[in-house]
N, C-alpha and C positions, 0 to 999 in steps of 0.2 A: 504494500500500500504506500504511496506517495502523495502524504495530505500539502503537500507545499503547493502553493498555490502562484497562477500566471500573471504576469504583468499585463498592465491595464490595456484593453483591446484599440485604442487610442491611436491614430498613425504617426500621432504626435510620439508617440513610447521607441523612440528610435535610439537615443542615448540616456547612460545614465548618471543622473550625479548626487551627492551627497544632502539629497534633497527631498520633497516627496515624491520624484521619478525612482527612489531606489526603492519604492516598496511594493510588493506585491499583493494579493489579494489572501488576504489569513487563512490558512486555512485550516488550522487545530480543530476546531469548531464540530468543521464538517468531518476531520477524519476521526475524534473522539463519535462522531454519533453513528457513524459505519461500521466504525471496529466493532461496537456495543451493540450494534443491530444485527452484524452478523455473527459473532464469535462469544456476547456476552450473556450472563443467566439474571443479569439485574436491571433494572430501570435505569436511564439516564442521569437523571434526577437522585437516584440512590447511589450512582457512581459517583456523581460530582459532590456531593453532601458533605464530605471531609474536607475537598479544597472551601466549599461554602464556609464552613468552620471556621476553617483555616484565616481564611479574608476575611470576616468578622468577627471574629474572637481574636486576631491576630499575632503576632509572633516575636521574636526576638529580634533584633537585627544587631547579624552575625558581622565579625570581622570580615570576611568574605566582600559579602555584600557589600558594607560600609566602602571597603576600599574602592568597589566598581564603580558604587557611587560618586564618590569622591575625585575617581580617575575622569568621570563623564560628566561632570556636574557642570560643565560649561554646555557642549551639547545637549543637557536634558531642559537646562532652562530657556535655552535656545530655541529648545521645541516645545514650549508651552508646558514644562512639566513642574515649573517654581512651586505649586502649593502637594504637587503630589506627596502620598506620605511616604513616599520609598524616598523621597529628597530631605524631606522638613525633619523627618528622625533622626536622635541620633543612634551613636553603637552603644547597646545593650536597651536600647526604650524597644516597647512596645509599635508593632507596625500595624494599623489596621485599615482595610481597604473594602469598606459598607458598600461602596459604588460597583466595586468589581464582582464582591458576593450578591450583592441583587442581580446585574448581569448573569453570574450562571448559577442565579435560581431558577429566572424566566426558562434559560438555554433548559436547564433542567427538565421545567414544566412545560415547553413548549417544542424544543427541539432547535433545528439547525433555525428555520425560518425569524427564531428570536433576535440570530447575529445576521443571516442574510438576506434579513427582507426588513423593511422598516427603520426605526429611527437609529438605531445602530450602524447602522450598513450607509445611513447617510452620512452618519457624524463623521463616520472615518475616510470614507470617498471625501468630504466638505474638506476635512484635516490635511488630505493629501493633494487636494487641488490648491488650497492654502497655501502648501508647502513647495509648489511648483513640479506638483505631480500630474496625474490625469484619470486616477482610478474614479471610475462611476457607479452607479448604484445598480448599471446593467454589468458591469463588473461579477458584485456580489451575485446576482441570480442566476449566472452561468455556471458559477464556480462548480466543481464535481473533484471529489479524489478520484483517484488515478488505481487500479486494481487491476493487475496481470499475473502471469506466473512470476513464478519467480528464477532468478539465472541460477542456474547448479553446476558444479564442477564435481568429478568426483575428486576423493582428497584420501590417499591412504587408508585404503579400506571402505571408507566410508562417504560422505556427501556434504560438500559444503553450498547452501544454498546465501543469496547474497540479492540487495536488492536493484531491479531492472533502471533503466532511465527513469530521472535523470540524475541518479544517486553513480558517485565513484564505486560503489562495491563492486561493478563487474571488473574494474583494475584487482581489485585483492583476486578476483577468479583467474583473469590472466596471468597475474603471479603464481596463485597456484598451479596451475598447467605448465608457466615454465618451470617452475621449478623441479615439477616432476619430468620434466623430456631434459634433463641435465643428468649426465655420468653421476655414479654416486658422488655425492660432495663431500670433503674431509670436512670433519670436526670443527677444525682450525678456521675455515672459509665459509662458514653457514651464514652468519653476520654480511659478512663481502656479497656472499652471492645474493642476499635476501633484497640487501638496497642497489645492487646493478638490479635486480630485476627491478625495483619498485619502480630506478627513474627511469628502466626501458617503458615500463605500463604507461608513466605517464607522461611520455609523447602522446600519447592519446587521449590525455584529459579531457582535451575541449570535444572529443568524438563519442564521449561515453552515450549519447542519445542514439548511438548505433548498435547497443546492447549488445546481443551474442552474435552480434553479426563480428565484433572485436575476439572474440574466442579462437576465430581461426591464422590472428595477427601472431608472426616467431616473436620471441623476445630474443635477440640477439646480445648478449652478455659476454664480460672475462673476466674470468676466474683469475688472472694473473694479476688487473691492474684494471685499477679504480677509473671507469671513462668519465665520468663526472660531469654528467648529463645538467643533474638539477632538473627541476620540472616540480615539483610539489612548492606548493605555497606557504608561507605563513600564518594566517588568521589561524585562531579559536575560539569558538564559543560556544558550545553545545552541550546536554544534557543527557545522558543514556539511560533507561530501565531495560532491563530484565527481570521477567519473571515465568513461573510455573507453577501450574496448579493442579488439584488432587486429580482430577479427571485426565491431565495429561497435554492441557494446552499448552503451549509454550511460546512465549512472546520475545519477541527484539526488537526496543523501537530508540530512534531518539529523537529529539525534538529541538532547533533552534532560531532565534529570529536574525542571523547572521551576527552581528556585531553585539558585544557589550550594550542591552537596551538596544539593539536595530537601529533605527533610523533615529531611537530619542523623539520622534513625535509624537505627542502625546493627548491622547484621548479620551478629557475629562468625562463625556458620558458613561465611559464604561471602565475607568480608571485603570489604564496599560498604554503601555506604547505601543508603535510599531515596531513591522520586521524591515531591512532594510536588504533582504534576500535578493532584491535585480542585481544588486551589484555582485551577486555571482556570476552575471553576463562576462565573457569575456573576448575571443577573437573567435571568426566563422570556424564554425558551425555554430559556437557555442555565441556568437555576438546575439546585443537586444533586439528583440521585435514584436512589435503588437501582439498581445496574446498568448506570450510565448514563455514559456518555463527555463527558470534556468539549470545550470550544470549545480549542482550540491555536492555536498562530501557527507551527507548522512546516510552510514554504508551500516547498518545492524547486518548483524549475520544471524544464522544459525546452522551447523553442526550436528548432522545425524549420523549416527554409528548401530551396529549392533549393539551396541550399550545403550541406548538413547539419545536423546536430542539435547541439547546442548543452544542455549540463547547467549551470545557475544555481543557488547557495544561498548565503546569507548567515543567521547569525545577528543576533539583535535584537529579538528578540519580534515586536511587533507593527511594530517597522521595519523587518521583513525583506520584507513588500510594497511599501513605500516605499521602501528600496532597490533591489531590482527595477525598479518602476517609472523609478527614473532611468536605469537602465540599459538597458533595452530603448528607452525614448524616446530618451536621447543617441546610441544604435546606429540608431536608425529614422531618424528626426525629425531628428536633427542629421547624421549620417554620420560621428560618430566610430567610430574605432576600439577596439577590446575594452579595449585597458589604459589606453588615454587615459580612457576613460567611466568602470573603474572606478577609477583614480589621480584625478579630478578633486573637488573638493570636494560638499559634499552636505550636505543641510539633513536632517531628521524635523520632524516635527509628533506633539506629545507635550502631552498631557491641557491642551489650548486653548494650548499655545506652539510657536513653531518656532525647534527648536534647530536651530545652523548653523556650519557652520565659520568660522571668520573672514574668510577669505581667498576664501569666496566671491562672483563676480562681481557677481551679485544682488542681494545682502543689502541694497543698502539703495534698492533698488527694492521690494522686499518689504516691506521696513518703513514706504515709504511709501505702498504700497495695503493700511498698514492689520496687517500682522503682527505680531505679540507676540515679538518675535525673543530667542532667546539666542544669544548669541557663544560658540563654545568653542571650545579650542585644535584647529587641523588635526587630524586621526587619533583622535579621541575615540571609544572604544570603541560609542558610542550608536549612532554613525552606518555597525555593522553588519561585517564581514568576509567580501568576496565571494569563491567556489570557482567555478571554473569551467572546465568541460572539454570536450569535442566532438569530433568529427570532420566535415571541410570538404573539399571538392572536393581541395581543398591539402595534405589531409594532417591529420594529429590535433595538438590542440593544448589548451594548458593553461596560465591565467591565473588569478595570484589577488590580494589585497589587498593594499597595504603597510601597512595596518591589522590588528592583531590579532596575534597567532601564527598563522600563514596562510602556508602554503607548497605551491607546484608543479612538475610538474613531465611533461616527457615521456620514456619509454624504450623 
Protein backbone atom coordinates (compact mmCIF):
# COMPACT_ATOMS: atom_id res chain seq x y z
CA UNK A 1 0.00 0.00 0.00
CA UNK A 2 1.23 3.46 -0.85
CA UNK A 3 -0.89 6.01 1.13
CA UNK A 4 1.43 9.14 -0.19
CA UNK A 5 -0.26 11.11 -1.93
CA UNK A 6 0.12 13.21 -5.67
CA UNK A 7 0.85 16.61 -6.28
CA UNK A 8 -1.78 19.19 -7.13
CA UNK A 9 -3.32 18.40 -10.71
CA UNK A 10 -2.49 22.17 -11.49
CA UNK A 11 -0.23 22.75 -14.90
CA UNK A 12 0.96 25.29 -12.87
CA UNK A 13 2.63 22.04 -10.59
CA UNK A 14 5.67 22.05 -12.85
CA UNK A 15 8.43 23.14 -10.25
CA UNK A 16 9.05 22.90 -6.98
CA UNK A 17 10.05 25.10 -4.19
CA UNK A 18 10.28 25.46 -0.51
CA UNK A 19 6.88 26.79 -0.40
CA UNK A 20 3.35 25.48 -0.68
CA UNK A 21 4.28 23.89 -4.25
CA UNK A 22 6.22 21.23 -2.10
CA UNK A 23 3.29 19.77 -0.75
CA UNK A 24 1.33 17.17 -1.72
CA UNK A 25 -2.06 15.89 -1.19
CA UNK A 26 -2.20 13.98 2.69
CA UNK A 27 -2.63 11.03 2.42
CA UNK A 28 -2.56 9.04 6.14
CA UNK A 29 -6.19 9.61 6.33
CA UNK A 30 -7.11 7.78 3.44
CA UNK A 31 -4.47 4.89 3.99
CA UNK A 32 -5.26 4.45 7.85
CA UNK A 33 -9.02 3.82 6.72
CA UNK A 34 -8.01 1.03 3.85
CA UNK A 35 -5.74 -0.67 5.85
CA UNK A 36 -8.78 -0.86 8.68
CA UNK A 37 -11.23 -1.76 6.18
CA UNK A 38 -9.40 -4.33 4.65
CA UNK A 39 -7.19 -6.10 7.19
CA UNK A 40 -8.69 -4.76 10.45
CA UNK A 41 -11.27 -6.40 13.37
CA UNK A 42 -12.14 -2.83 14.95
CA UNK A 43 -13.91 0.34 14.07
CA UNK A 44 -12.03 3.35 12.85
CA UNK A 45 -13.13 5.33 15.59
CA UNK A 46 -11.84 2.51 18.00
CA UNK A 47 -8.43 2.49 16.33
CA UNK A 48 -7.96 6.01 16.51
CA UNK A 49 -9.23 6.42 20.27
CA UNK A 50 -5.62 6.21 21.88
CA UNK A 51 -4.15 8.88 19.40
CA UNK A 52 -7.69 10.94 20.50
CA UNK A 53 -6.36 10.56 24.00
CA UNK A 54 -3.25 11.10 23.36
CA UNK A 55 -4.08 14.89 21.76
CA UNK A 56 -6.40 15.78 24.47
CA UNK A 57 -5.00 14.55 27.44
CA UNK A 58 -1.72 15.39 26.09
CA UNK A 59 1.97 14.49 26.69
CA UNK A 60 5.21 15.30 27.74
CA UNK A 61 7.52 17.05 25.41
CA UNK A 62 10.45 15.14 25.03
CA UNK A 63 14.15 16.26 24.54
CA UNK A 64 13.74 14.84 21.15
CA UNK A 65 11.09 16.88 20.09
CA UNK A 66 12.01 20.12 21.85
CA UNK A 67 15.25 20.10 19.83
CA UNK A 68 13.39 19.73 16.20
CA UNK A 69 11.51 22.33 17.41
CA UNK A 70 13.95 24.55 18.27
CA UNK A 71 16.05 23.42 15.05
CA UNK A 72 12.65 24.73 12.96
CA UNK A 73 11.33 27.32 14.98
CA UNK A 74 12.09 29.88 12.23
CA UNK A 75 10.28 27.83 9.50
CA UNK A 76 7.26 26.90 11.72
CA UNK A 77 6.59 30.56 12.55
CA UNK A 78 7.04 31.31 9.09
CA UNK A 79 4.26 29.18 8.21
CA UNK A 80 1.62 30.26 10.49
CA UNK A 81 2.40 27.99 13.31
CA UNK A 82 3.52 30.92 16.35
CA UNK A 83 0.53 29.97 18.63
CA UNK A 84 0.70 26.06 17.90
CA UNK A 85 1.33 24.13 21.15
CA UNK A 86 4.05 21.86 19.75
CA UNK A 87 5.92 25.75 19.50
CA UNK A 88 4.59 27.64 22.72
CA UNK A 89 5.71 24.49 25.02
CA UNK A 90 8.35 24.08 26.78
CA UNK A 91 10.71 20.76 27.54
CA UNK A 92 9.12 18.75 30.13
CA UNK A 93 5.38 20.84 30.16
CA UNK A 94 2.53 19.37 29.07
CA UNK A 95 1.60 19.29 25.12
CA UNK A 96 -2.00 19.39 24.26
CA UNK A 97 -3.80 19.46 20.85
CA UNK A 98 -8.11 19.63 21.47
CA UNK A 99 -8.19 20.86 17.64
CA UNK A 100 -6.27 17.90 16.20
CA UNK A 101 -8.23 15.24 18.63
CA UNK A 102 -11.68 16.79 17.58
CA UNK A 103 -10.37 16.32 13.99
CA UNK A 104 -9.89 12.53 14.36
CA UNK A 105 -12.89 12.10 16.26
CA UNK A 106 -15.06 13.38 13.40
CA UNK A 107 -12.39 11.08 10.82
CA UNK A 108 -13.28 8.45 13.52
CA UNK A 109 -17.13 8.81 13.39
CA UNK A 110 -17.35 9.62 9.82
CA UNK A 111 -14.53 8.33 7.95
CA UNK A 112 -12.00 9.53 5.01
CA UNK A 113 -14.90 12.19 3.75
CA UNK A 114 -14.39 14.10 7.23
CA UNK A 115 -10.52 15.14 5.84
CA UNK A 116 -11.41 14.84 2.12
CA UNK A 117 -14.41 16.56 1.51
CA UNK A 118 -15.42 19.71 3.35
CA UNK A 119 -14.03 22.34 5.45
CA UNK A 120 -10.87 20.57 6.06
CA UNK A 121 -9.96 19.79 2.72
CA UNK A 122 -10.46 23.56 2.02
CA UNK A 123 -8.44 24.92 4.91
CA UNK A 124 -5.52 23.03 3.71
CA UNK A 125 -5.88 23.54 -0.23
CA UNK A 126 -6.72 27.76 1.16
CA UNK A 127 -3.11 27.12 3.39
CA UNK A 128 -1.35 25.89 0.34
CA UNK A 129 -2.41 28.22 -2.30
CA UNK A 130 -1.58 30.95 0.45
CA UNK A 131 1.69 29.56 0.46
CA UNK A 132 2.38 29.63 -3.20
CA UNK A 133 1.01 26.30 -3.85
CA UNK A 134 -1.84 25.01 -6.02
CA UNK A 135 -3.55 22.19 -4.38
CA UNK A 136 -7.51 22.24 -4.62
CA UNK A 137 -10.37 20.88 -3.12
CA UNK A 138 -10.78 18.80 -6.55
CA UNK A 139 -7.22 17.69 -5.36
CA UNK A 140 -8.65 16.10 -2.03
CA UNK A 141 -11.79 14.12 -3.95
CA UNK A 142 -9.46 12.38 -6.25
CA UNK A 143 -7.06 11.26 -3.92
CA UNK A 144 -7.11 7.04 -3.75
CA UNK A 145 -4.14 4.86 -2.00
CA UNK A 146 -2.21 3.00 -4.32
CA UNK A 147 -2.61 -1.03 -3.78
CA UNK A 148 -0.80 -3.66 -5.82
CA UNK A 149 1.34 -6.61 -5.21
CA UNK A 150 3.82 -6.43 -3.95
CA UNK A 151 7.99 -6.90 -5.50
CA UNK A 152 9.51 -10.25 -4.08
CA UNK A 153 12.93 -11.54 -4.49
CA UNK A 154 13.73 -14.71 -3.35
CA UNK A 155 16.45 -14.34 -0.56
CA UNK A 156 18.39 -17.56 0.99
CA UNK A 157 15.94 -19.98 1.21
CA UNK A 158 13.31 -17.81 1.64
CA UNK A 159 11.35 -14.59 0.39
CA UNK A 160 11.96 -11.04 0.66
CA UNK A 161 8.85 -9.00 -0.38
CA UNK A 162 9.48 -5.03 -0.50
CA UNK A 163 7.25 -2.28 -1.55
CA UNK A 164 6.30 -1.56 -5.55
CA UNK A 165 6.49 2.34 -6.97
CA UNK A 166 7.18 4.64 -5.97
CA UNK A 167 8.86 3.55 -2.70
CA UNK A 168 13.13 2.73 -3.07
CA UNK A 169 12.42 -0.91 -1.76
CA UNK A 170 12.64 -2.46 -5.06
CA UNK A 171 16.64 -1.02 -4.87
CA UNK A 172 17.20 -3.35 -1.53
CA UNK A 173 15.53 -6.21 -4.12
CA UNK A 174 18.20 -5.57 -6.63
CA UNK A 175 20.76 -5.61 -4.18
CA UNK A 176 19.56 -8.66 -3.11
CA UNK A 177 19.70 -10.41 -6.57
CA UNK A 178 23.01 -9.09 -6.95
CA UNK A 179 24.35 -10.04 -4.29
CA UNK A 180 23.20 -13.53 -4.60
CA UNK A 181 24.71 -13.89 -8.73
CA UNK A 182 28.31 -12.83 -6.85
CA UNK A 183 31.07 -15.86 -6.24
CA UNK A 184 30.97 -16.75 -2.61
CA UNK A 185 32.18 -13.45 -0.94
CA UNK A 186 34.96 -13.68 1.94
CA UNK A 187 34.01 -12.72 5.40
CA UNK A 188 36.44 -9.82 5.03
CA UNK A 189 34.59 -8.09 1.87
CA UNK A 190 30.71 -8.47 2.88
CA UNK A 191 30.67 -4.71 4.06
CA UNK A 192 32.63 -3.76 0.53
CA UNK A 193 30.47 -5.74 -1.53
CA UNK A 194 27.17 -4.68 0.32
CA UNK A 195 27.77 -0.65 -0.41
CA UNK A 196 29.29 -1.33 -4.22
CA UNK A 197 26.16 -2.91 -4.71
CA UNK A 198 24.00 -0.32 -2.83
CA UNK A 199 25.42 2.68 -5.00
CA UNK A 200 25.23 0.37 -8.25
CA UNK A 201 21.11 0.03 -7.39
CA UNK A 202 21.03 3.44 -7.02
CA UNK A 203 21.86 4.68 -10.52
CA UNK A 204 18.51 3.94 -10.66
CA UNK A 205 16.91 5.92 -8.00
CA UNK A 206 15.06 8.27 -10.11
CA UNK A 207 13.60 4.90 -12.40
CA UNK A 208 12.25 3.09 -9.33
CA UNK A 209 8.50 3.94 -10.93
CA UNK A 210 9.73 1.17 -13.20
CA UNK A 211 9.31 -1.43 -10.57
CA UNK A 212 10.23 -5.19 -11.52
CA UNK A 213 10.73 -4.01 -14.76
CA UNK A 214 14.57 -3.00 -12.65
CA UNK A 215 14.83 -6.72 -11.59
CA UNK A 216 16.39 -7.67 -14.68
CA UNK A 217 19.07 -4.50 -14.51
CA UNK A 218 23.31 -6.51 -13.67
CA UNK A 219 24.71 -4.76 -10.98
CA UNK A 220 28.19 -4.45 -12.11
CA UNK A 221 30.48 -4.32 -8.81
CA UNK A 222 34.50 -4.91 -7.56
CA UNK A 223 35.35 -6.68 -5.15
CA UNK A 224 38.92 -5.22 -5.38
CA UNK A 225 38.31 -1.56 -5.12
CA UNK A 226 35.92 0.98 -3.98
CA UNK A 227 34.25 2.62 -7.42
CA UNK A 228 32.78 5.35 -5.57
CA UNK A 229 29.65 5.97 -7.36
CA UNK A 230 27.68 7.88 -4.48
CA UNK A 231 24.12 8.14 -5.58
CA UNK A 232 22.02 7.88 -2.03
CA UNK A 233 21.16 11.20 -0.55
CA UNK A 234 21.10 12.66 2.78
CA UNK A 235 17.79 13.60 4.24
CA UNK A 236 15.94 11.93 7.28
CA UNK A 237 12.86 11.98 8.67
CA UNK A 238 10.62 9.00 9.10
CA UNK A 239 8.96 6.94 11.48
CA UNK A 240 8.63 2.85 11.31
CA UNK A 241 6.09 0.29 13.07
CA UNK A 242 6.11 -3.14 13.04
CA UNK A 243 3.83 -5.21 14.37
CA UNK A 244 2.17 -8.91 14.74
CA UNK A 245 -0.79 -10.39 15.91
CA UNK A 246 -2.30 -13.44 17.41
CA UNK A 247 -4.01 -14.56 14.23
CA UNK A 248 -0.85 -14.12 12.31
CA UNK A 249 -1.05 -10.69 10.58
CA UNK A 250 1.84 -9.07 10.07
CA UNK A 251 2.46 -5.57 9.33
CA UNK A 252 5.46 -3.08 7.99
CA UNK A 253 4.73 0.34 7.54
CA UNK A 254 6.40 3.67 7.88
CA UNK A 255 5.16 6.89 7.69
CA UNK A 256 6.75 10.54 6.94
CA UNK A 257 6.00 14.11 5.87
CA UNK A 258 9.59 14.59 4.38
CA UNK A 259 11.26 17.01 6.32
CA UNK A 260 11.46 17.85 10.08
CA UNK A 261 7.42 19.23 10.21
CA UNK A 262 7.30 19.01 6.19
CA UNK A 263 6.63 22.18 4.73
CA UNK A 264 6.16 23.93 8.46
CA UNK A 265 2.75 25.17 7.20
CA UNK A 266 0.54 25.15 9.33
CA UNK A 267 -3.10 24.29 9.68
CA UNK A 268 -4.85 25.96 12.56
CA UNK A 269 -8.31 24.18 11.71
CA UNK A 270 -7.04 20.88 12.24
CA UNK A 271 -3.94 21.75 14.25
CA UNK A 272 -0.80 19.96 12.10
CA UNK A 273 1.23 20.88 9.53
CA UNK A 274 2.11 19.85 6.20
CA UNK A 275 4.14 17.30 4.30
CA UNK A 276 6.53 18.88 2.13
CA UNK A 277 6.84 15.35 0.06
CA UNK A 278 7.04 17.05 -3.85
CA UNK A 279 10.36 17.97 -3.07
CA UNK A 280 11.01 14.25 -3.41
CA UNK A 281 10.66 15.36 -7.20
CA UNK A 282 13.95 15.09 -8.77
CA UNK A 283 15.47 14.75 -12.48
CA UNK A 284 13.26 12.70 -15.57
CA UNK A 285 11.71 10.23 -14.81
CA UNK A 286 11.41 11.10 -11.47
CA UNK A 287 11.04 15.29 -12.30
CA UNK A 288 7.46 17.23 -11.05
CA UNK A 289 4.32 17.01 -12.91
CA UNK A 290 0.71 17.69 -12.43
CA UNK A 291 -0.72 14.88 -10.62
CA UNK A 292 2.16 13.17 -10.33
CA UNK A 293 3.70 11.19 -7.31
CA UNK A 294 6.94 11.27 -6.33
CA UNK A 295 10.05 8.92 -5.82
CA UNK A 296 10.00 8.08 -1.70
CA UNK A 297 12.46 6.18 0.28
CA UNK A 298 9.68 4.48 2.49
CA UNK A 299 10.90 0.94 1.75
CA UNK A 300 9.14 -1.43 4.85
CA UNK A 301 9.99 -4.87 4.01
CA UNK A 302 8.95 -8.05 5.11
CA UNK A 303 10.72 -11.55 5.29
CA UNK A 304 9.20 -14.90 4.87
CA UNK A 305 10.84 -18.08 5.70
CA UNK A 306 9.91 -21.57 6.69
CA UNK A 307 10.04 -20.19 10.12
CA UNK A 308 7.78 -17.32 9.50
CA UNK A 309 7.27 -13.98 8.57
CA UNK A 310 9.22 -11.40 9.78
CA UNK A 311 8.10 -7.32 9.47
CA UNK A 312 11.54 -4.93 8.99
CA UNK A 313 11.60 -0.87 8.99
CA UNK A 314 13.95 1.46 9.65
CA UNK A 315 13.96 5.18 9.00
CA UNK A 316 16.74 7.04 7.12
CA UNK A 317 15.73 8.16 3.90
CA UNK A 318 17.53 6.74 1.55
CA UNK A 319 19.43 4.58 4.26
CA UNK A 320 16.72 2.71 5.00
CA UNK A 321 17.75 0.14 2.16
CA UNK A 322 21.07 0.10 3.36
CA UNK A 323 20.06 -0.61 6.59
CA UNK A 324 18.01 -3.50 5.53
CA UNK A 325 20.48 -4.68 3.53
CA UNK A 326 22.92 -5.20 6.54
CA UNK A 327 20.41 -6.89 8.16
CA UNK A 328 19.13 -9.57 6.07
CA UNK A 329 22.95 -10.32 4.95
CA UNK A 330 24.34 -10.58 8.63
CA UNK A 331 20.81 -12.83 9.26
CA UNK A 332 21.78 -14.83 5.83
CA UNK A 333 25.21 -14.74 5.17
CA UNK A 334 26.61 -14.51 8.52
CA UNK A 335 24.14 -16.57 10.90
CA UNK A 336 23.74 -13.92 13.24
CA UNK A 337 21.04 -13.59 15.28
CA UNK A 338 18.09 -10.70 15.12
CA UNK A 339 19.57 -8.37 17.93
CA UNK A 340 23.04 -9.13 17.46
CA UNK A 341 22.72 -7.84 13.58
CA UNK A 342 20.80 -5.08 14.45
CA UNK A 343 22.98 -3.86 17.88
CA UNK A 344 26.10 -4.26 15.67
CA UNK A 345 27.61 -1.21 14.16
CA UNK A 346 26.95 -0.06 10.59
CA UNK A 347 28.35 2.10 7.82
CA UNK A 348 25.80 4.20 4.93
CA UNK A 349 27.02 5.50 1.82
CA UNK A 350 25.81 9.15 1.47
CA UNK A 351 26.29 11.52 -1.63
CA UNK A 352 30.06 9.76 -2.67
CA UNK A 353 31.11 9.04 1.30
CA UNK A 354 30.79 6.39 3.65
CA UNK A 355 29.69 7.36 6.85
CA UNK A 356 30.43 4.72 9.74
CA UNK A 357 30.43 4.02 13.07
CA UNK A 358 33.67 4.19 14.73
CA UNK A 359 33.90 1.12 16.35
CA UNK A 360 33.36 -0.70 13.37
CA UNK A 361 35.34 -3.96 12.47
CA UNK A 362 35.97 -2.94 8.96
CA UNK A 363 36.58 0.42 8.71
CA UNK A 364 39.79 0.47 7.91
CA UNK A 365 39.69 -2.23 5.52
CA UNK A 366 37.29 -0.13 3.78
CA UNK A 367 39.25 2.79 3.72
CA UNK A 368 41.95 0.94 2.40
CA UNK A 369 40.05 -0.44 -0.93
CA UNK A 370 39.74 2.97 -1.56
CA UNK A 371 36.54 4.54 0.66
CA UNK A 372 35.83 8.01 1.54
CA UNK A 373 35.09 7.00 5.04
CA UNK A 374 33.51 9.33 7.96
CA UNK A 375 33.95 8.36 11.55
CA UNK A 376 30.84 9.04 13.67
CA UNK A 377 30.09 8.57 17.13
CA UNK A 378 28.30 4.76 17.75
CA UNK A 379 24.34 5.39 17.47
CA UNK A 380 24.25 8.37 15.09
CA UNK A 381 21.00 8.95 14.12
CA UNK A 382 22.01 8.56 10.17
CA UNK A 383 22.61 5.05 10.53
CA UNK A 384 18.73 4.57 10.73
CA UNK A 385 16.23 2.83 13.67
CA UNK A 386 15.27 -0.74 13.02
CA UNK A 387 11.35 -2.05 14.20
CA UNK A 388 10.82 -5.35 13.90
CA UNK A 389 8.21 -7.94 14.43
CA UNK A 390 7.02 -11.55 13.21
CA UNK A 391 5.81 -14.59 14.08
CA UNK A 392 8.29 -17.87 14.14
CA UNK A 393 7.77 -21.45 14.60
CA UNK A 394 8.74 -20.34 18.20
CA UNK A 395 6.22 -18.04 18.83
CA UNK A 396 5.84 -14.14 18.17
CA UNK A 397 8.46 -11.94 18.76
CA UNK A 398 9.70 -8.22 18.61
CA UNK A 399 13.01 -6.47 18.36
CA UNK A 400 14.06 -3.09 17.81
CA UNK A 401 17.04 -0.59 17.96
CA UNK A 402 19.08 0.90 20.60
CA UNK A 403 19.36 3.75 18.22
CA UNK A 404 16.80 6.37 18.18
CA UNK A 405 13.56 6.44 20.38
CA UNK A 406 12.78 2.98 19.33
CA UNK A 407 10.90 0.68 21.60
CA UNK A 408 9.37 -3.17 21.79
CA UNK A 409 7.69 -5.02 22.61
CA UNK A 410 5.54 -8.50 23.14
CA UNK A 411 1.85 -9.14 24.86
Amino acid sequence: MNGAGAAAASKQATAVRADGSSVTVPGVVAAWALLNERWGNLSLGAVLAPAIELARGGFQLGNNVAKSVAAQRERLISGGAEKWSMVTTDLGQTIVQPVLADLLNRIGDNGTSAFYEGAIAAAISHRCREAGGFLTDEDFARHESVVTASIGVDWRGGRVLVQPPMSTGVLLAMMLQGFETQAEIPQSLLDHACIELTEAAFEFRDRVGDGTGLLGKKLDINLDRASRRGGPRSYLHTAGVAVADADGLVVSSLASVFDDFGSAIYVPEGGFVLNNRAEGFTNPPNDPAPGKRPVHTLAPALVESDHGVMALATPGADGQVQTLLQILVGLAREGLELDAVIDRPRWRSEQGRLLIDRSHEQAETLRELGHDLVLLDDGDKRFGGVVCAGRSDTGPFAVSDWRRQVCSGVI
